[in-house]
C-alpha positions as CSV (number, residue, x, y, z in Angstrom):
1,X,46.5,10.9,49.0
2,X,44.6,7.4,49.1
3,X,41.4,9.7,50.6
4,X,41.8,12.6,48.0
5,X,41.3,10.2,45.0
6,X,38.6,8.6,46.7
7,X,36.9,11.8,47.2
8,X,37.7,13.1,43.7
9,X,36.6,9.5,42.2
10,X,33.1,9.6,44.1
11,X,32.3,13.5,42.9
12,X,33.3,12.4,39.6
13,X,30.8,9.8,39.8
14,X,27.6,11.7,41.0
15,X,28.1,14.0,38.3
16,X,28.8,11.5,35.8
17,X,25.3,10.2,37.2
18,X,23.5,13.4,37.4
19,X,24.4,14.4,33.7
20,X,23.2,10.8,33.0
21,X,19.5,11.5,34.7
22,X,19.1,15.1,33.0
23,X,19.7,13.7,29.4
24,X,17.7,10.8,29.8
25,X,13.9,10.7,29.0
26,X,11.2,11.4,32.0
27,X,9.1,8.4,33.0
28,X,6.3,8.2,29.6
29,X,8.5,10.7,27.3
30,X,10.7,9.8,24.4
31,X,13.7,11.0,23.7
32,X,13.1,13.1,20.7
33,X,17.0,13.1,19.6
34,X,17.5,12.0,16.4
35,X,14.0,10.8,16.0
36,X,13.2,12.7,13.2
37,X,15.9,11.1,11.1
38,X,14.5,7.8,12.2
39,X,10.7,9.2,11.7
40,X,9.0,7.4,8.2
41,X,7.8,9.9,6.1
42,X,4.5,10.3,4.4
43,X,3.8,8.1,1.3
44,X,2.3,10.7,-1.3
45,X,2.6,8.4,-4.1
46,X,2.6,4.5,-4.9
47,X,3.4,2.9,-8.5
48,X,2.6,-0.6,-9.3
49,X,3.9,-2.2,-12.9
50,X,2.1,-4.3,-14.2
51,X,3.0,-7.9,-15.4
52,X,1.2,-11.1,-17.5
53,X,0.2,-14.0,-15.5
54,X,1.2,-17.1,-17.2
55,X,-0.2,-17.2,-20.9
56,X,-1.2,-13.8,-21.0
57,X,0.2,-10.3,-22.7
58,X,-1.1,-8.0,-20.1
59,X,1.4,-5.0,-19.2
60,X,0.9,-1.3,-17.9
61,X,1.2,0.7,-14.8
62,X,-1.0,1.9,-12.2
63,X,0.1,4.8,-10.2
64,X,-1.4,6.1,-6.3
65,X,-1.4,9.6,-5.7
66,X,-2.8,11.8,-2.4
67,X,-4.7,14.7,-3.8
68,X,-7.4,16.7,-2.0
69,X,-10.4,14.2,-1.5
70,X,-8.4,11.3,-1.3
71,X,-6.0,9.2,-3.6
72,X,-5.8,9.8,-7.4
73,X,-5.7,6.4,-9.1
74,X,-4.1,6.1,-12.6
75,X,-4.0,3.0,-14.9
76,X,-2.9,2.5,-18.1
77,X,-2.6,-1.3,-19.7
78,X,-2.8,-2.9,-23.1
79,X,-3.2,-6.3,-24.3
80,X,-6.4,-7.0,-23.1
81,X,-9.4,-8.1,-25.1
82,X,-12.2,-5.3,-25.5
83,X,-14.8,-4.4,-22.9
84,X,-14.2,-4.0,-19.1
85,X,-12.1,-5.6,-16.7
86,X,-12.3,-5.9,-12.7
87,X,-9.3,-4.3,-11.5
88,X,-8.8,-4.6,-8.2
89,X,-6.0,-4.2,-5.0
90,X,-5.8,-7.3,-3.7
91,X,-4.1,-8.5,-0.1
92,X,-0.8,-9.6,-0.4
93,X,2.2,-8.2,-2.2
94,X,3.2,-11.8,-3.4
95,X,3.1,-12.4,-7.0
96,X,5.2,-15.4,-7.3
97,X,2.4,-18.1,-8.3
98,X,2.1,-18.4,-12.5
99,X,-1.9,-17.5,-12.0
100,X,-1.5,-14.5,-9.6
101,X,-3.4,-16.6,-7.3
102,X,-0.8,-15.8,-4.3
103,X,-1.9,-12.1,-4.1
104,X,-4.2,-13.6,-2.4
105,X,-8.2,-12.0,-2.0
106,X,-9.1,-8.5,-2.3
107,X,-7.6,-6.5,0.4
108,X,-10.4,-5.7,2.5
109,X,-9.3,-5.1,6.5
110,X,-13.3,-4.4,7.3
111,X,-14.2,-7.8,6.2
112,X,-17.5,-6.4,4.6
113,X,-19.0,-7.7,1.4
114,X,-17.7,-7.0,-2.2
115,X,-19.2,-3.6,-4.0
116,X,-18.5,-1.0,-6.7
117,X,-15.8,1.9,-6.3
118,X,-18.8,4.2,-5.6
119,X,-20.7,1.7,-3.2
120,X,-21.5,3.0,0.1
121,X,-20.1,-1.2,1.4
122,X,-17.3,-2.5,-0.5
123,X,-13.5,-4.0,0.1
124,X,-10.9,-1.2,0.4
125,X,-9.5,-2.7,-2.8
126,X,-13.0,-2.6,-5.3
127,X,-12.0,-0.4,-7.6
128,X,-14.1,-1.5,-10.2
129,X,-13.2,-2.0,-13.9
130,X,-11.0,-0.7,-17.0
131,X,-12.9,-0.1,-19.6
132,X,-10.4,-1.5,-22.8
133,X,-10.4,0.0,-26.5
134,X,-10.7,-2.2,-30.1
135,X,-7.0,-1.3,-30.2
136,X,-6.7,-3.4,-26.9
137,X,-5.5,-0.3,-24.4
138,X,-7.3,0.4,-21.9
139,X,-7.6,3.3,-19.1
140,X,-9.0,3.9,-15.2
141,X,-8.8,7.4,-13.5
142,X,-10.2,8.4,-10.3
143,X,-9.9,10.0,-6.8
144,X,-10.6,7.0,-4.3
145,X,-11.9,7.9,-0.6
146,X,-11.1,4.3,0.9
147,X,-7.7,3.9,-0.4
148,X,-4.9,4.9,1.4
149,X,-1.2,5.1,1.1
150,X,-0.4,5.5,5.2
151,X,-1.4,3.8,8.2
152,X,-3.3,0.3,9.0
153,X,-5.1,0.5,5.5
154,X,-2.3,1.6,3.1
155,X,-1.7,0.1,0.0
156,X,1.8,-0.1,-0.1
157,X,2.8,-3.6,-0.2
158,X,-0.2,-5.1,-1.8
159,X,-0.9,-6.2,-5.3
160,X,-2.9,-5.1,-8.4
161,X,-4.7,-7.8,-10.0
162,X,-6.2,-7.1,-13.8
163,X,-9.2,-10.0,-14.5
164,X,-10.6,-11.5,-17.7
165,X,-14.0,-10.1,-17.3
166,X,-15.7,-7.7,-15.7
167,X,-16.3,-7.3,-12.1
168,X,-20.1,-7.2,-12.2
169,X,-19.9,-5.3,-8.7
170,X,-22.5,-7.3,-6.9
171,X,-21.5,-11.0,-6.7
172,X,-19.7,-12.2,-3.5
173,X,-17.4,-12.3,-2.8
174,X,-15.1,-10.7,-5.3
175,X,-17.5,-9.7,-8.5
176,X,-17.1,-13.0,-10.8
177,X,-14.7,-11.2,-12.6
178,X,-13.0,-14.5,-14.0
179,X,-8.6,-15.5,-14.3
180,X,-6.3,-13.2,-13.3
181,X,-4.5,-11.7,-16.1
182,X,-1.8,-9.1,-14.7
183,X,-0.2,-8.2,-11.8
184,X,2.0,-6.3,-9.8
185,X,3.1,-4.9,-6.1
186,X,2.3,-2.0,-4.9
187,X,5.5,0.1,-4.2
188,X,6.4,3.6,-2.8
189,X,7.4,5.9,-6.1
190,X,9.2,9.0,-5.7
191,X,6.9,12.4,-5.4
């Protein structure tokens, strides 16, 4: 009897083990079961809300969205002073300093030198300037090549910074575009 379990113990052991080796993943595959519920799925749009630095009325939001060509970027703010304003994606998604000074620089993972949103060099973020009404509103809309909302150079996460004066596009390294104003992270929106 002792010799009969034994046997039936030891069979039901190799094919517990040979189940176990067919299910698992080969040497340099994944197991692809369940992975696609654990798969992230592409960003198509990014919103960032906009909020004063300390002593300032700035509000307004600034949406991110993938179009053919590249990334659609939409802002629309108000209380800022006529004439243009650097507006720019800057590193870091931290906002919690009163001068918007922890966002840190402009996000720029090429470490190249500060240009216009049409310059052929230029920081991921440079995206120029809003151009603000008498009635203090302003505007920006336009499909951006460099900015992304996937991968190494996405977006997501970041900050919008809104300055006092206008980016002149050429000074380094950020335009001379004066206090920051507004802010806001960068977050995922819903398509």
């Amino acid at each position: 009897m002792r010799k009969k379990i034994f046997v039936w113990n030891g069979m039901l052991a190799a094919i517990l083990l040979i189940v176990t080796q067919a299910c698992a993943p080969k040497s340099g595959q994944q197991n692809n079961a369940g992975m696609e519920k654990m798969a992230t799925p592409e960003v198509t749009k990014a919103v960032c809300v906009l909020k004063p630095t300390e002593g300032n009325d700035v509000t307004g939001t600034v949406t991110f969205t993938k179009v053919d060509g590249g990334i659609e970027v939409v802002a629309d703010v108000k209380g800022l002073t006529p004439g243009k304003h650097g507006f720019h994606v800057h590193e870091y998604g931290d906002i919690s300093s009163p001068d918007g000074k922890s966002a840190g620089g402009h996000f720029n993972p090429e470490n190249v030198n500060h240009g216009g949103p049409d310059a052929a060099v230029r920081h991921v973020g440079d995206l120029g300037n809003i151009e603000v009404g008498a009635d203090s509103t302003g505007h920006y809309q336009r499909v951006d090549k460099m900015v992304k909302l996937n991968g190494p150079h996405s977006v997501i996460g970041r900050a919008i910074i809104v300055h006092s004066g206008e980016d002149d596009l050429t000074s380094q390294p950020t335009g001379a575009a004066g206090p920051r104003v507004a802010e806001g992270v960068i977050g995922i929106a819903r398509p």
